[in-house]
N, C-alpha and C positions, 0 to 999 in steps of 0.2 A: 510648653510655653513657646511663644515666640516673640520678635521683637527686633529692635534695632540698636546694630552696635553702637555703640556712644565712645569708646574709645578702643585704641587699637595698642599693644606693647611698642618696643623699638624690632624687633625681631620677628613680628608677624607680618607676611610676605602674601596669602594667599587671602584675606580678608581687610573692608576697611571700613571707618568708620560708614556708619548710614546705610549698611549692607544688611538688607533683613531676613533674619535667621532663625533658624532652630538647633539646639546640639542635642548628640547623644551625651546624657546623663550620667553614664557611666565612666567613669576615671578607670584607664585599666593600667596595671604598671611599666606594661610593656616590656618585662624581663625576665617573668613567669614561665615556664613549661608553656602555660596554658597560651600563653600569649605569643612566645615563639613561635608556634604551632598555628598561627589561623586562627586560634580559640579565644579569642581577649573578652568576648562575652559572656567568658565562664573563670576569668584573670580570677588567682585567688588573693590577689592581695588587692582588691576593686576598693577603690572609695567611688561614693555617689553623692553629688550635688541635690542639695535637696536635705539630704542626712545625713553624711558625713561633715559637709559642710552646709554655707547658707544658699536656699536653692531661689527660684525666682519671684519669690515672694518678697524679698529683699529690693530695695529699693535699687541695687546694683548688684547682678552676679555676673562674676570674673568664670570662664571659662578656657581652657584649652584651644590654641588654633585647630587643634590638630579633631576637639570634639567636635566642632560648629559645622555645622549643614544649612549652605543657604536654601533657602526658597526659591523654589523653579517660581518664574512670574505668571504661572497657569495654574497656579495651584491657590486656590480662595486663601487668604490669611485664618477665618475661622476655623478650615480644615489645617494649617499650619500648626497651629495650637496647639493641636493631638496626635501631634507625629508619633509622640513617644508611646502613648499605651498603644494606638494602632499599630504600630511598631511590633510589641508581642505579642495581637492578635495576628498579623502579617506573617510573622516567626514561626506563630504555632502552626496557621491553616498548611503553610508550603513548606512544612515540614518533610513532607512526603507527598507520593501523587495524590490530586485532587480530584479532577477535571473529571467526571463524566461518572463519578464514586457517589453513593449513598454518607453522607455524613450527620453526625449526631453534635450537641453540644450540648453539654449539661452547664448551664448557670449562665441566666442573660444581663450579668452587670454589665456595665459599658464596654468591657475590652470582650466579654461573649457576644454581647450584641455586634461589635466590631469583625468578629471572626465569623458571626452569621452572614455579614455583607462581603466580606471578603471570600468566603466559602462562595457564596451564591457570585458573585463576579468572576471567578476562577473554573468556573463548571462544576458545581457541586452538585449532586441529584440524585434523591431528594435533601432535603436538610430537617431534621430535629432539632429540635432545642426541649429545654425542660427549664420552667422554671415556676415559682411560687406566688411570684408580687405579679399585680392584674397588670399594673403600668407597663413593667416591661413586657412581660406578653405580648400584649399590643404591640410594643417598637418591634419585636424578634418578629410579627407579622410583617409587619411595618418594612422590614430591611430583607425580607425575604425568606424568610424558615418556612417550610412545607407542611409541618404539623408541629404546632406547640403544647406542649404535654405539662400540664398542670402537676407536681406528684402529690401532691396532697388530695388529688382527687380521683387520679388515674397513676397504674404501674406501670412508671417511665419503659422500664425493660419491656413487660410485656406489649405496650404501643410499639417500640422497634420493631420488636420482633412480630407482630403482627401484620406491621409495613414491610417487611422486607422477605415474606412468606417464610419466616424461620430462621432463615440466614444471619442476621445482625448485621446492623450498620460498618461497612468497609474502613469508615474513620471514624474514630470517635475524639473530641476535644474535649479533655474536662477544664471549665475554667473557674469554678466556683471553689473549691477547696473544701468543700463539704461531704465528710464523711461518708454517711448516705449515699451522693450524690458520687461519691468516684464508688463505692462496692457499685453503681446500677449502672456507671461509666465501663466497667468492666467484664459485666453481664450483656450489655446490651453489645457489645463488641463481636464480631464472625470472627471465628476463625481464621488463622493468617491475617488479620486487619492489623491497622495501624492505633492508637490509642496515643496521643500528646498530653500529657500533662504539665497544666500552667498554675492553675487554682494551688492557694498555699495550705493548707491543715495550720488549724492551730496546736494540735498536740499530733503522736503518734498513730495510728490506726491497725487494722489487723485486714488484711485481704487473702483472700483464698486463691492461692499462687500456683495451686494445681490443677484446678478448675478453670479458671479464669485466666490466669499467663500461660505455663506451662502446656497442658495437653491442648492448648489452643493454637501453639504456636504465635501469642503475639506478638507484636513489636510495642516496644512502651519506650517514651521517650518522656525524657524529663526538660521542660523549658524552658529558658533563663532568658531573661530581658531580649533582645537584637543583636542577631548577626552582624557585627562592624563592618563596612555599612552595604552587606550586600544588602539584610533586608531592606535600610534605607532607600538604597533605587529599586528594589522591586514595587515598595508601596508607594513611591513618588509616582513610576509608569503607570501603576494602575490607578491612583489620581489624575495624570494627565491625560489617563485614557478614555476618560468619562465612565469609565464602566464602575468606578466604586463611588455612592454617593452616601458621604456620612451624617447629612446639613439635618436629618429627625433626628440624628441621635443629639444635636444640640439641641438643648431642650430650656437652656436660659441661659441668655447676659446679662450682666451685672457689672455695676463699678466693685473694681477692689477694695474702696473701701469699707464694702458691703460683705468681706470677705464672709465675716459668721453667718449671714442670710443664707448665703451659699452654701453653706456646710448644713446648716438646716434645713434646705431643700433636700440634700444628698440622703442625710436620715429619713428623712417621708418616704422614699424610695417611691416619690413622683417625680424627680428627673433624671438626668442618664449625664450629659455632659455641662457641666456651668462653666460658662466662659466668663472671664473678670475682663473688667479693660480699665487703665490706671488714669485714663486722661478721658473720659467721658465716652457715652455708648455707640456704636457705628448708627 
């Protein structure tokens, strides 16, 4: 979301009313291991706005000084809006090095599609993606992917490896949470590569840990929301850079009180990001 503040506590110093903003969404406790440590974006006692509490659907959400991130005045409002899933796709891409690397991504929902444009702003080369629905194919074109790999019609793994003369993709990003789709995330992977995992399973799965991690030596990293707030300034710079442009991936605005339209486009899996605006359309 974003928006502007409408009121400020007695104790908040570094924000004021009519300051337009975005925050991180995550409440960390800040007295955690994890949080002592640099790690709050892994806090194990996290509440999240949204679902722990009432998120900005609400006609007023109360947030944290300490969560709120203003708006550079160079950064479009519409790209404002999606700070936060760009956010994990920002997280996942510079997780490790990128720049000048073979990269893959399995699953072109909004925040893969987000990590294909980030990948490609960052030096990525070439880029895969793999996905199902015709629509986003098109956008993962659209934002820069190098070859989009259908699996239903072609064997994601074997197009990597085809592209990379045997080798496997240097990065691999899973961000779909599909079964399927992380066993051929971790096939289509080279040896010594990097592998990010963002995508959630809905149940348990079974991978082949000697084949695929072990004798391959890879590195596997598991995801979680944003770096407090490094990644927030690394994806602000690469908006203000011009080099990341997100504006196809918005694909509709709507007034909020259209909210259910909106959710019913998302099911067709013909748009990719709906923007709401609560006081009539730009």
């Amino acid at each position: 979301f974003c928006g502007e503040v409408a009121q400020v506590g007695a104790e908040v110093k570094a924000v004021r009313e009519g300051d337009f903003v975005s925050a991180e969404m995550h409440l960390a406790c800040g007295q955690c291991y994890m949080c002592r440590t640099g790690q709050s974006h892994i806090c194990q006692d996290v509440h999240i706005i949204g679902v722990d509490t009432d998120g900005c659907f609400a006609q007023f959400v109360k947030i944290p000084e300490s969560n709120i991130w203003k708006i550079d005045p160079a950064i479009p409002a519409d790209h404002a809006a999606v700070l936060d899933p760009l956010g994990n796709a920002v997280h996942t891409v510079l997780a490790g090095d990128i720049a000048g690397l073979s990269c893959a991504i399995t699953g072109c929902g909004p925040i893969g599609l987000f990590a294909v444009a980030v990948a490609k702003a960052c030096g990525a080369r070439p880029i895969f993606a793999t996905e199902l629905q015709p629509y986003r194919q098109k956008l993962a074109q659209k934002m820069g992917a190098s070859l989009v790999i259908d699996p239903s019609k072609a064997d994601p793994v074997a197009a990597v490896l085809g592209e990379t003369q045997g080798v496997g993709a240097d990065v691999v990003l899973e961000m779909s949470g599909n079964p399927n789709a992380i066993r051929q995330a971790f096939q289509m992977l080279r040896r010594g590569g990097r592998i990010s995992l963002l995508g959630i399973p809905s149940k348990a799965l079974e991978l082949d840990l000697a084949n695929d991690i072990i004798f391959k030596g890879a590195v596997v990293q598991g995801i979680n929301g944003r770096r407090v707030f490094e990644t927030w300034y690394r994806m602000q710079a690469l908006l203000r850079s011009g080099a990341l442009d997100l504006s196809p991936l918005i694909t509709d605005r709507i007034l909020m009180a259209d909210f259910e339209r909106g959710m019913e486009l998302l099911l067709t899996g013909n748009a990719s990001k709906v923007l709401m605006y609560p006081n009539g359309l730009p």
